[in-house]
N, C-alpha and C positions, 0 to 999 in steps of 0.2 A: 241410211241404206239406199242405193240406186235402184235403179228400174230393173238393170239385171243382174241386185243379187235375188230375183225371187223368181220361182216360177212361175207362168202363166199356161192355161191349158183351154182346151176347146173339146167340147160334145156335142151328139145328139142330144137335144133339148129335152127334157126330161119329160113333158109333154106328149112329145110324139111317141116317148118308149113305152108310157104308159098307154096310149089309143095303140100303140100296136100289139101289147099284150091283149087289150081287150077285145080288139078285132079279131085277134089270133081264137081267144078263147070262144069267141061267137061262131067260126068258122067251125073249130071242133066240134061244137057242142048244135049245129046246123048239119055237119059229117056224121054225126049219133045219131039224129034222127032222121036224116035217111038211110044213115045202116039199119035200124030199128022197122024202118017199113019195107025196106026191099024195094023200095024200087026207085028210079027215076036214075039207074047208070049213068048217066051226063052230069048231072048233079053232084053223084057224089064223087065221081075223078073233081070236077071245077072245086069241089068241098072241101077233099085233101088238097088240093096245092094250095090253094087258099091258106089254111091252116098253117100246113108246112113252110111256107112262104112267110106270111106274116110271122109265124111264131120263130123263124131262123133271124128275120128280122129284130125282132122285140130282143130273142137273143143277142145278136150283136151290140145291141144299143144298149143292154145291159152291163155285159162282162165286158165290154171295149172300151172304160170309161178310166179315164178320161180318151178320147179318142187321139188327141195330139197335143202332148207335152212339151212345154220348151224349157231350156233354165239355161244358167253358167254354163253347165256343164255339155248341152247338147240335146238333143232331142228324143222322146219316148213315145212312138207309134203302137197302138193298140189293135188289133182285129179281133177276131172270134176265136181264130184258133193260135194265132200268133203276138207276139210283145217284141219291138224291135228298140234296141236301147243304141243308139250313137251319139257320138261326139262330135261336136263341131267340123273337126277336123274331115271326116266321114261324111257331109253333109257335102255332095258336089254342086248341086242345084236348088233351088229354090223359085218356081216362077210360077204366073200365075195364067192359063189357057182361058181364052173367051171367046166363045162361038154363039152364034143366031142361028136358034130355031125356031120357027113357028112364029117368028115375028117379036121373039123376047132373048137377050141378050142373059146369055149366063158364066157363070169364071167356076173354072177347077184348081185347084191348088195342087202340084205336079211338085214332090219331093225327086231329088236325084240321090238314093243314098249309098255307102257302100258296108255291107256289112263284114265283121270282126276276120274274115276267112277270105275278103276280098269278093264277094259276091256281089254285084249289082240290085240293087231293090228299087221299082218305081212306084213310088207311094202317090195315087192320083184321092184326093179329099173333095168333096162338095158343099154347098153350104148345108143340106141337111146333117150331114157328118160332122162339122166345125159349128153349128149351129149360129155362124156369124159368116161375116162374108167373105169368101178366099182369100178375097185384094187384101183385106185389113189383115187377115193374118199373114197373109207375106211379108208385110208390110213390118209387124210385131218383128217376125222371123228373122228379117234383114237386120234388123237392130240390134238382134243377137249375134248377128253370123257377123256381122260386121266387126273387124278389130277394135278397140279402144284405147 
């Protein structure tokens, strides 16, 4: 069996889903106890978004898993509210963006894809999202995308 008759996939590290659940759940449960006393308004706007924030997060990193699927067949992109299934063929781009900030070098993984009705989709991944590093998985990507 060759390298691409299988699939290979990339997530948030399961790690960080769970500290987000749990920061999430600390948030709320810090939002309760200043609803509980009435007071300190600043606190508890910072409280809920906190929460909502984290806990949209943990969400994601949950139900989006695997976050980016590759195989034979073509690629399988996950979000929170969306699953986008294509085909190689549908795959226009593949590259990998690296910018400096703040004195540290970082890469985005920048899909070009086109979906079943002809629709444009720009799929941008991080390494928290792929839980490895953009370049390597381009790198995977191209190996598939590539004819044999």
């Amino acid at each position: 069996m060759g390298d691409h008759d299988r699939a290979v996939s990339w997530s948030t590290p399961t790690g960080l889903v769970v500290m987000a659940w749990v920061l999430a759940g600390a948030a709320a449960v810090w939002l309760v106890l200043l609803l509980l006393t009435g007071s300190d308004r600043p606190g508890q706007l910072i409280a809920a978004v906190a929460a909502a924030g984290l806990g949209t997060a943990a969400a994601s990193g949950t139900k989006a898993r695997p976050r980016l699927a590759a195989g034979p067949d073509g690629l399988v992109v996950r979000r929170l509210s969306w699953t986008l299934d294509v085909g190689w063929g549908r795959v226009d781009n593949v590259r990998v963006l690296r910018q400096r900030r703040f004195g540290r070098e970082s890469s985005l993984l920048e899909l070009e894809l086109r979906e079943p009705d002809g629709a444009e989709r720009l799929v941008i991944l991080g390494r928290l999202e792929l839980g490895e590093d953009p370049e390597e998985v381009a790198e995977v990507l191209e190996t598939y995308r590539t004819p044999r």
